[in-house]
VOGU-3710 file (C-alpha; in Angstrom, 3 decimals, decimal comma):
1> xxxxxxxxxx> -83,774/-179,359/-19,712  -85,767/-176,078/-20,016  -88,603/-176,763/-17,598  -88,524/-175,518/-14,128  -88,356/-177,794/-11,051  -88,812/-175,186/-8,394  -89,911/-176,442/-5,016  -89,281/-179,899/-6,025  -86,602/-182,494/-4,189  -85,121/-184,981/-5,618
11> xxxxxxxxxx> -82,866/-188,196/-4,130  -79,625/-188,978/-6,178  -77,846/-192,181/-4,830  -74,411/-192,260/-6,330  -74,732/-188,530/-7,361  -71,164/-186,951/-6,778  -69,162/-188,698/-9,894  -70,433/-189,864/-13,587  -73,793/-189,920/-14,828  -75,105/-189,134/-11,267
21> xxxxxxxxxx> -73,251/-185,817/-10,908  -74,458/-184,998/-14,720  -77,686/-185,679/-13,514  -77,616/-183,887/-10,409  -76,076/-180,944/-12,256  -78,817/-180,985/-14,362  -81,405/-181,041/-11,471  -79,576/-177,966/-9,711  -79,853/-176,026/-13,412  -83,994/-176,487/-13,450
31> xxxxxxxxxx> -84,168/-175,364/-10,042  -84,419/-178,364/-7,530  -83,432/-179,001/-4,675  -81,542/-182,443/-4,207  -80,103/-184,301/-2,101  -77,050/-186,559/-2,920  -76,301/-189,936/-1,478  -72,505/-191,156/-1,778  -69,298/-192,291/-0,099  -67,715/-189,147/-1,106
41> xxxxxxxxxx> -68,257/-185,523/-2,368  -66,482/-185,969/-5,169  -66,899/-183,225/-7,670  -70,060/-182,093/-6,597  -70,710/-178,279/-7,418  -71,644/-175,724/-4,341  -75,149/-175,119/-3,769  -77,534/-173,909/-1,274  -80,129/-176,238/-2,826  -77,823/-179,376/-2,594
51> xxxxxxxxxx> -77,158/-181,292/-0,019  -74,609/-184,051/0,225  -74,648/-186,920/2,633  -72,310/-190,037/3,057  -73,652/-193,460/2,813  -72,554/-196,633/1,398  -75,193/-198,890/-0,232  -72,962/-201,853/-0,083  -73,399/-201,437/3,730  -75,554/-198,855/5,087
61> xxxxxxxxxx> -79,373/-199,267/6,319  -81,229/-196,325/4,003  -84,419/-196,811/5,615  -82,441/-194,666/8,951  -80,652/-192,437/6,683  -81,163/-188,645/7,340  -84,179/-188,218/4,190  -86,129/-184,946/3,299  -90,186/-185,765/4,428  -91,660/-185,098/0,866
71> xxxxxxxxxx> -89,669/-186,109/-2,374  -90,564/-185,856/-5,977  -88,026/-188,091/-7,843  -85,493/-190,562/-7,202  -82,297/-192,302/-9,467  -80,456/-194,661/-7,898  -76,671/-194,080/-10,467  -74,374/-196,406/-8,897  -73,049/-199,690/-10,575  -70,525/-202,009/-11,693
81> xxxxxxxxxx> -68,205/-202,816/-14,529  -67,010/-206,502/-14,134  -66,340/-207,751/-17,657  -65,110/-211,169/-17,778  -65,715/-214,595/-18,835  -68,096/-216,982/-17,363  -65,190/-219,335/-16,555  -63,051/-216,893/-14,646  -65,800/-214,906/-12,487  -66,492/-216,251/-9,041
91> xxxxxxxxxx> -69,330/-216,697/-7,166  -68,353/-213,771/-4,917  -68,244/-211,674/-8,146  -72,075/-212,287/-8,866  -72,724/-211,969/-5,185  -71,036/-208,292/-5,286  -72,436/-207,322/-8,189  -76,120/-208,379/-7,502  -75,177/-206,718/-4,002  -74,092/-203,013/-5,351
101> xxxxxxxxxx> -76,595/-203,156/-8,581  -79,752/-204,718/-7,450  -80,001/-204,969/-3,318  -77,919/-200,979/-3,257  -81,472/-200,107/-5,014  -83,555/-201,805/-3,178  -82,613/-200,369/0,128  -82,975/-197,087/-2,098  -86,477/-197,546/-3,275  -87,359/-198,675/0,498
111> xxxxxxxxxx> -86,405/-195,323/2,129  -87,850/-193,562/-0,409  -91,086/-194,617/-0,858  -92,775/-192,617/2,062  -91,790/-189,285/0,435  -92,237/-190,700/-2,944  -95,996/-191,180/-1,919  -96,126/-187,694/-0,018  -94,755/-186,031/-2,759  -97,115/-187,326/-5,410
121> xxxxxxxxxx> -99,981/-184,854/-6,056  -101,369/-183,644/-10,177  -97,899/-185,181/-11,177  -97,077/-188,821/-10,300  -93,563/-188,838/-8,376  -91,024/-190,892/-10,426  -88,163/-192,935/-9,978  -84,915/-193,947/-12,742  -83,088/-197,098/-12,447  -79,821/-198,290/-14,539
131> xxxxxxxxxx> -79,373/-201,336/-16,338  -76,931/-202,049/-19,579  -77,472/-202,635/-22,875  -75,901/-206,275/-22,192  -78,932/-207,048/-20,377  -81,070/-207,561/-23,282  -78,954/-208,109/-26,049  -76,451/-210,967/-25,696  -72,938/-210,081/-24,957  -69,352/-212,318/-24,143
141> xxxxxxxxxx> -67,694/-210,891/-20,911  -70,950/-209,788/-19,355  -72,510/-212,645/-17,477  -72,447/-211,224/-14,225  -73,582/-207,848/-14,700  -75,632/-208,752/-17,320  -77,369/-210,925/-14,426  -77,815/-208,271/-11,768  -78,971/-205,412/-14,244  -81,368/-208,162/-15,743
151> xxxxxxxxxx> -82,586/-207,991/-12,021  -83,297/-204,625/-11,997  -85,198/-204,485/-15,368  -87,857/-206,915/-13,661  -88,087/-204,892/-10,435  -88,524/-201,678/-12,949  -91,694/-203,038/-14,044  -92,905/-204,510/-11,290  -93,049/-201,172/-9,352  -94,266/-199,412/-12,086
161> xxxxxxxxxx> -97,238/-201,589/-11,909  -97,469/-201,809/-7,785  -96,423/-198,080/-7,399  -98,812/-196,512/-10,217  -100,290/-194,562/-10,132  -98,732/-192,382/-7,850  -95,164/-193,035/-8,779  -93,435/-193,845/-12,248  -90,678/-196,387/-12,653  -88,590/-196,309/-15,547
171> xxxxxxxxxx> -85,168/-197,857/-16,261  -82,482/-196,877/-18,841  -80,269/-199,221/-20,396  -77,282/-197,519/-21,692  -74,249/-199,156/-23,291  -70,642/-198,357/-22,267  -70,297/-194,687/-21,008  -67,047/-192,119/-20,581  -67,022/-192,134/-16,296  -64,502/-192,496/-14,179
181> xxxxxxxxxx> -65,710/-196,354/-13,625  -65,034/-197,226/-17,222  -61,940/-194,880/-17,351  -59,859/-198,282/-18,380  -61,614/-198,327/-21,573  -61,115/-194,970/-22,661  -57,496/-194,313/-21,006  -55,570/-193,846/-24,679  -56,556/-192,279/-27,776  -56,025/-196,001/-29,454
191> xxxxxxxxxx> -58,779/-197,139/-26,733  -61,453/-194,186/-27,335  -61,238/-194,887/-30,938  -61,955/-198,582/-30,932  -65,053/-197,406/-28,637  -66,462/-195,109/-30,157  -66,233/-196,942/-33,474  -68,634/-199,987/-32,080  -71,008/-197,527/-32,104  -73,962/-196,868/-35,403
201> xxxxxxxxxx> -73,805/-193,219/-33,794  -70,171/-193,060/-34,551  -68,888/-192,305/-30,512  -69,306/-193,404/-27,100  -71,966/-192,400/-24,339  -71,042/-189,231/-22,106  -72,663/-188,956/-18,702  -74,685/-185,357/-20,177  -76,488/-188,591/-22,631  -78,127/-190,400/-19,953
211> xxxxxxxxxx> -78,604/-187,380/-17,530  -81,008/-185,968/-20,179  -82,957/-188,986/-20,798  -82,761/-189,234/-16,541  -83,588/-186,143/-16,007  -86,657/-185,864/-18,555  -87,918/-189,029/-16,972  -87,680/-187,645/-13,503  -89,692/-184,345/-15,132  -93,308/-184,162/-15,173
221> xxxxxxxxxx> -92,415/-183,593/-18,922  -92,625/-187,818/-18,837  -95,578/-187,574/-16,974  -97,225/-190,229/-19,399  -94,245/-192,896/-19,185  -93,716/-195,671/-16,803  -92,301/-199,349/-16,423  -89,854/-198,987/-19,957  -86,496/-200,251/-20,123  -85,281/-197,032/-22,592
231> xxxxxxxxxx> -82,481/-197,899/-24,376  -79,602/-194,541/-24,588  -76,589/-197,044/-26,359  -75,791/-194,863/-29,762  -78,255/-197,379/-31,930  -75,795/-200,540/-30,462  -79,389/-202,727/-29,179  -81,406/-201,877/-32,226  -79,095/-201,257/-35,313  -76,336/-203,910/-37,090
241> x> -73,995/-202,665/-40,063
//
């Protein structure tokens, strides 16, 4: 991203491992400031513009988390990857998984949405969701997070309509990505090659693919864009061979 973000803060949930750390990279490169909101520190760089607090979505209350008075964007990164079939997934693994994916954000988008409104001035302040590309194209294996993320697509554009204009909501749907929570998938040479070849685009997502779509949508470069699911999935929703 070659646009400036100087004197602009920005809320990563989930932003010291995968896409969130590739997105919060990205953030720290135009300038930001931003604040990251994890269980741990992971491999977060060193920064006098970043700062990193522990919190657990699956438990914590957000709304009394420690939150900077005026914010400009927000991404809430983290997720789930519970691929089995209908028959063998419990009811505790949709409750989990609606938990982490779709109530984790919610508490999100509640503390937020004071500085969220504070911050927004010319530019609308703007917030990124994450759903799957299983969500709207029909997939075996997926039925649970394929429920949650389906969630989180209807919240998308139902804040972008209660929110605007002051604050954009947009949602990417990305297929399966290289991060440490899909590391199982991509953990021999044999595996990475069967991936990448499901793909029209020939490879696998990295986290640097959706931190650029993220990161544009959390720009004022977007400034026109709000309540789309965007699909970044290598041509996998849109394209058959």
């Amino acid at each position: 991203m070659n646009i400036s973000l100087e004197n602009k803060t920005y809320l990563i949930a989930g932003g010291s491992k995968g896409i969130g750390l590739a997105l919060t990279r990205q953030l720290l490169a135009a300038d930001a400031n931003v604040h990251v909101y994890s269980r741990t520190v992971g491999d977060l760089p060193q920064s006098e513009r970043l700062v990193h607090h522990i919190f657990d979505f699956a438990e914590g209350d957000f709304e009394s988390a420690e939150l900077p008075e005026t914010i400009h964007g927000a991404a809430y990164c983290p997720g789930t990857i519970n691929l089995r079939s209908f028959r063998s997934l419990k009811l505790s693994d949709f409750q989990n998984d609606f938990e982490i994916n779709v109530l984790g954000a919610v508490k999100f988008l509640k503390g937020c949405m004071t500085g969220l409104k504070k911050g927004a001035g010319d530019d609308p302040t703007s917030v990124v969701l994450f759903s799957t590309v299983a969500a709207g194209t029909g997939m075996p294996m997926h039925a649970s997070i394929s429920a949650a993320k389906g969630a989180i697509e209807g919240l998308t554009r139902t804040l972008a309509a209660e929110w605007a204009p002051q604050t954009r909501v947009n949602c990417l749907a990305p297929a399966l990505t290289d991060t440490p929570l899909a590391a199982k998938f991509f953990s021999t040479e044999e595996k990475r090659a069967a991936m990448d070849a499901k793909y029209p685009l020939g490879r696998a997502g990295t986290p640097a693919d959706l931190a650029n779509m993220a990161s544009f949508l959390l720009s004022p470069e977007s400034g026109w864009i709000t309540g789309q699911v965007i699909g970044v999935d290598g041509g996998m929703s849109g394209i058959h061979g």
